[in-house]
C-alpha positions in Angstrom: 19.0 116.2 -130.6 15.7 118.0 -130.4 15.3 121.0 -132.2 15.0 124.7 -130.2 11.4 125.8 -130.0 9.8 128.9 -127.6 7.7 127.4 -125.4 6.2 130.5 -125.0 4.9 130.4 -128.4 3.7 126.9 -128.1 1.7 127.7 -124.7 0.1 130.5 -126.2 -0.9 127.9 -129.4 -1.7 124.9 -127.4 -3.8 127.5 -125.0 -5.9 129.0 -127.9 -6.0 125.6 -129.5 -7.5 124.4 -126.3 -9.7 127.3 -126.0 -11.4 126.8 -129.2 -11.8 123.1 -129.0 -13.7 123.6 -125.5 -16.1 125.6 -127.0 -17.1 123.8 -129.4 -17.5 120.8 -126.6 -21.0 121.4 -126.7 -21.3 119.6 -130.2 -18.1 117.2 -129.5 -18.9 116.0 -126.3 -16.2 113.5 -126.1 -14.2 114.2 -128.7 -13.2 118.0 -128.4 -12.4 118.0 -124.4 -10.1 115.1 -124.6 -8.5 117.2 -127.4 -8.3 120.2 -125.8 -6.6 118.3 -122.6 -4.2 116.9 -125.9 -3.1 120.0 -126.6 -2.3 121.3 -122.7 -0.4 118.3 -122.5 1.6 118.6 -125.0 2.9 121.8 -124.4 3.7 120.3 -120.9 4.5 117.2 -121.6 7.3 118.3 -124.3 7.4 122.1 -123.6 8.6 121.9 -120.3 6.7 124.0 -117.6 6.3 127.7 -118.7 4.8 126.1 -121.8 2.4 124.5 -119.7 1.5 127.1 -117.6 1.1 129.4 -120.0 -1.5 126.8 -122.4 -3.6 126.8 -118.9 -3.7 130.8 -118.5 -4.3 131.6 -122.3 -7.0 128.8 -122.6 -8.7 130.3 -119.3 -8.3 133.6 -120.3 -9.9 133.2 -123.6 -12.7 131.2 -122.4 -13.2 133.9 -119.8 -13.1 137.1 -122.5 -15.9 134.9 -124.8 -17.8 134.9 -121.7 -17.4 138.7 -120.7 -16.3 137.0 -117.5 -13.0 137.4 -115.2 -14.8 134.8 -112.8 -15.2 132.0 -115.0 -11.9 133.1 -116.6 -10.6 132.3 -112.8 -12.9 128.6 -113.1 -11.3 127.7 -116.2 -8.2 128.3 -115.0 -9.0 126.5 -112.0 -10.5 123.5 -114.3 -7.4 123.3 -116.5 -5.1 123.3 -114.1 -4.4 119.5 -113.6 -2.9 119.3 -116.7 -0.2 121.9 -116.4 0.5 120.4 -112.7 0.2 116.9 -113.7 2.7 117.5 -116.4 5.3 118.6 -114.1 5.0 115.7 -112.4 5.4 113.4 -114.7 8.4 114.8 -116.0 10.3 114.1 -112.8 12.6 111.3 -112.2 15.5 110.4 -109.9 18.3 107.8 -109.8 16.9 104.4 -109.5 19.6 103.5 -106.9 17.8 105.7 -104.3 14.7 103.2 -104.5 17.3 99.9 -104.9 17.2 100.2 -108.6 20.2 100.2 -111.1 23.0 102.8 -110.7 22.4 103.6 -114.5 18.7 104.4 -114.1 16.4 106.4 -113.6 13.1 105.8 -111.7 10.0 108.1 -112.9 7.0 109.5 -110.6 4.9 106.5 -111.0 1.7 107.5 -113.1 -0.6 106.4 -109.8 0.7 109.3 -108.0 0.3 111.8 -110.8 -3.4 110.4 -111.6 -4.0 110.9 -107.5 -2.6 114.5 -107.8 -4.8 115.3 -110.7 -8.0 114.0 -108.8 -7.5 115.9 -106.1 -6.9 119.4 -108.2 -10.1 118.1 -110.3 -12.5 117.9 -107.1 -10.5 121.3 -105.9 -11.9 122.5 -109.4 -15.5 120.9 -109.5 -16.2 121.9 -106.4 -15.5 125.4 -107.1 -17.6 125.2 -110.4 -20.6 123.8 -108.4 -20.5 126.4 -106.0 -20.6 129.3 -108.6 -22.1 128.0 -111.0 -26.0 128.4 -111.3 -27.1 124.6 -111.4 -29.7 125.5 -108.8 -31.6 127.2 -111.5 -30.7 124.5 -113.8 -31.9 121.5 -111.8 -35.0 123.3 -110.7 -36.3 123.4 -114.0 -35.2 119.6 -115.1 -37.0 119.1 -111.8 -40.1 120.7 -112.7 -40.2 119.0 -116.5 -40.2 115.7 -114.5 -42.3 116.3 -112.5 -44.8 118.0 -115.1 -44.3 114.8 -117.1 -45.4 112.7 -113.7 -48.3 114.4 -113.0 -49.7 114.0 -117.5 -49.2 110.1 -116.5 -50.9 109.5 -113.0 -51.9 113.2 -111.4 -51.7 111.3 -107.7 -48.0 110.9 -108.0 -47.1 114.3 -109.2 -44.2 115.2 -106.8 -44.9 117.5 -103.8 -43.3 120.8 -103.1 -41.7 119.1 -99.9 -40.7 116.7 -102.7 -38.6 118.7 -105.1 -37.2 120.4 -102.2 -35.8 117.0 -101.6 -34.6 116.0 -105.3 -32.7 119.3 -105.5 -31.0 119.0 -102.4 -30.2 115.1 -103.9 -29.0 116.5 -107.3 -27.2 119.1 -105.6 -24.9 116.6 -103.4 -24.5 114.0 -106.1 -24.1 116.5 -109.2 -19.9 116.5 -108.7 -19.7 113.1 -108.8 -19.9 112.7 -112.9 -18.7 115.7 -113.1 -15.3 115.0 -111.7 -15.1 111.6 -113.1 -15.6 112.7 -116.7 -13.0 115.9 -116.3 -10.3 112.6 -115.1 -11.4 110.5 -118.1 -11.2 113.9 -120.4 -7.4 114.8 -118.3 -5.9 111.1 -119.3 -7.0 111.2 -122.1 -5.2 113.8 -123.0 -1.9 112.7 -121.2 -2.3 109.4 -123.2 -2.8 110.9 -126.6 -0.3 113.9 -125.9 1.8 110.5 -125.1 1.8 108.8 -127.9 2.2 112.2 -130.3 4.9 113.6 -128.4 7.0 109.8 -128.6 5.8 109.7 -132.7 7.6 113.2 -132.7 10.4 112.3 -130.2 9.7 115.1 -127.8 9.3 112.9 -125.2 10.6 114.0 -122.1 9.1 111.0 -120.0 8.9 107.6 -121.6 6.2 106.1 -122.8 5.0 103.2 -120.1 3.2 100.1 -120.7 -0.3 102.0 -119.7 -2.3 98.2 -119.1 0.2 97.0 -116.5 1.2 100.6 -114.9 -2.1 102.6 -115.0 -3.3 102.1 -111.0 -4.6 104.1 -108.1 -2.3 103.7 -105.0 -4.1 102.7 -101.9 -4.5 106.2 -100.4 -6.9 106.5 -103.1 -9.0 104.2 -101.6 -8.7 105.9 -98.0 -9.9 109.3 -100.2 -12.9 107.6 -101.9 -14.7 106.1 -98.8 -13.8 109.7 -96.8 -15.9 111.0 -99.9 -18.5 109.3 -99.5 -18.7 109.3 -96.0 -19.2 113.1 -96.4 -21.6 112.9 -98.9 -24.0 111.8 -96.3 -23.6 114.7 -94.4 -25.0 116.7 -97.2 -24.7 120.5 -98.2 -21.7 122.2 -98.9 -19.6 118.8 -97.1 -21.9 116.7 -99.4 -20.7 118.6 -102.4 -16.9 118.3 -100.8 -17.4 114.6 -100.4 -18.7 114.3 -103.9 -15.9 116.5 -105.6 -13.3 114.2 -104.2 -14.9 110.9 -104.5 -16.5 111.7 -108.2 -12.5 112.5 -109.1 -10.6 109.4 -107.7 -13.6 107.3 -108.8 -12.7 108.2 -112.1 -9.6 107.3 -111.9 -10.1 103.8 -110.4 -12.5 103.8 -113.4 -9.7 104.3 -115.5 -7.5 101.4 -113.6 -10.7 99.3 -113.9 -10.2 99.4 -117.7 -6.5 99.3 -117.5 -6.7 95.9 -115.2 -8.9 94.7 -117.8 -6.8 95.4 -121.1 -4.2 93.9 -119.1 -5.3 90.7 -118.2 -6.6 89.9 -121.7 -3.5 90.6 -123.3 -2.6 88.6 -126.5 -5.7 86.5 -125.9 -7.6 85.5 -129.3 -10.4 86.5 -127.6 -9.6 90.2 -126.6 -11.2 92.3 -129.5 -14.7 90.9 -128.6 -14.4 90.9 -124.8 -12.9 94.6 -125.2 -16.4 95.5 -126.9 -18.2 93.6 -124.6 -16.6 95.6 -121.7 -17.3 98.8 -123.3 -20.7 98.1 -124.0 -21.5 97.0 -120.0 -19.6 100.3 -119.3 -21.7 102.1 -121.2 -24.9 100.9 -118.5 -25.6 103.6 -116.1 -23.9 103.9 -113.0 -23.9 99.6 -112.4 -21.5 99.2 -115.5 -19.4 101.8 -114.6 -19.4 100.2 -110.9 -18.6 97.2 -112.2 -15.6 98.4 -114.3 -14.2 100.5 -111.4 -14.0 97.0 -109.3 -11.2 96.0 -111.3 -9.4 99.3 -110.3 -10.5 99.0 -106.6 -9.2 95.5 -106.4 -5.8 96.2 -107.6 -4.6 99.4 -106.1 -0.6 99.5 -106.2 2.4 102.1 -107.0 4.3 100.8 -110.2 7.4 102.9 -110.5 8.6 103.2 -114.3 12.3 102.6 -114.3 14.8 103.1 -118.0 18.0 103.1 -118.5 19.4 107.4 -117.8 19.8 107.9 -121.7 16.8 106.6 -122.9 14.1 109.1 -122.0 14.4 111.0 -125.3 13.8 108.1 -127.5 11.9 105.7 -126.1 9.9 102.8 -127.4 8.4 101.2 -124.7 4.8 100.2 -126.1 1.7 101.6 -124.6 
């Protein structure tokens, strides 16, 4: 039986935790959000929903006092969101039976839903931090270094006014895109890791699935990407619409990409190396990461996690 604990005291850990470990981002680029994310999800994950929540508002709050700021407070909030939300969903199940599955079963949100729900409150978020945010400033002056460099190498192609006018309004468009694909990585990451600790400590409330085999985007995903895209040619604030949403379910047919690939070179001799190999091409801007997310565009499906009713607290299933 699992112990008593207030989730209200665990939310308001996991939120400072959180906190703390997104400001020092800077310095951990990888490490520390995918941590932070940890921590949110584990209050959700084995908390239940107030603890959740209540990670979410803390960690947005105190982000928002260390800036002196009730609007970014509002962003974070915004920002962190998925993971209270996403959560939630993955804690819900139903009686297999209703989908033709075993009377003594239960049948569990499948993760492609949840991952689809999280992109689309991930492009809700980017595209409210690219609005408010200053990156006009920001690019401008990246804009002006390249351009500065251009013109020490060969003064005749140092880029016109007319021509940074038009590389702003390009950054501007495209700027959600990696955006919202690295918050997805950071927000599985943390489910995955919150995952594994919360099944270590049994305070699993959803069991742990076979990630390589059930980690896909469902085919509405793929209506949402192109519809992305599509908008991005329109540019301005659609563009940045179009970008928010397809930078967000790109990453997470990123994600299946690697998960088709784990998958398919399971127990082969071979796998450690070819693993590397296919981190390494990943690692290849914007082709390898096209590449990868092939795998996960090729093999859209629903895979619905089904145990047996008394299982969920103490379940084994390998990841």
């Amino acid at each position: 039986m699992k112990p008593s604990v207030n989730p209200v005291l665990v939310g308001i850990i996991a939120g400072l935790v959180a906190a703390i470990l997104m400001v020092v981002s800077p310095a951990l680029p990888v490490i520390a959000p995918i941590a932070a994310m940890t921590a949110l999800f584990i209050a959700g994950l084995g908390f239940g929903r107030v603890a959740g929540l209540l990670a979410v508002v803390v960690a947005a709050a105190a982000l928002g006092a260390l800036a002196s700021s009730i609007e970014f407070a509002f962003i974070f909030g915004a920002t962190l969101l998925p993971a209270a939300i996403m959560s939630q969903l993955a804690g819900l199940a139903r009686p297999a039976s209703e989908i033709g599955g075993p009377e003594t079963a239960l049948a569990w949100y499948p993760l492609s839903d949840i991952l689809l729900a999280g992109a689309a409150l991930v492009a809700l978020a980017t595209l409210c931090l690219v609005l408010v945010a200053p990156l006009d400033a920001y690019f401008t002056q990246e804009i002006d270094r390249l351009s500065a460099i251009i013109a020490e190498m060969d003064p005749l192609a140092a880029p016109t006014a007319g021509d940074k006018l038009q590389m702003l309004a390009t950054l501007k468009t495209f700027s959600p895109v990696p955006i919202a694909a690295g918050n997805m990585i950071s927000f599985f990451g943390g489910f995955y890791f919150a995952m594994r600790i919360l099944t270590a400590f049994k305070r699993n409330v959803r069991p742990r699935e076979d990630v390589r085999s059930s980690l896909r985007m469902n085919r509405l995903a793929l209506a949402v990407l192109v519809g992305g895209i599509v908008l991005m040619l329109v540019g301005g604030t659609v563009g940045l619409i179009g970008a928010s949403f397809a930078g967000a379910v790109g990453g997470g047919f990123l994600l299946a990409g690697f998960a088709v690939i784990h998958n398919a070179l399971r127990d082969k001799p071979w796998a450690l190396p070819a693993l590397i190999l296919t981190y390494l091409v990943a690692l290849i801007p914007a082709v390898g990461q096209i590449l990868i997310m092939s795998f996960g565009l090729a093999n859209p499906r629903r895979a619905v996690a089904i145990t047996p009713a008394n299982s969920n607290e103490t379940s084994d299933t390998q990841n």
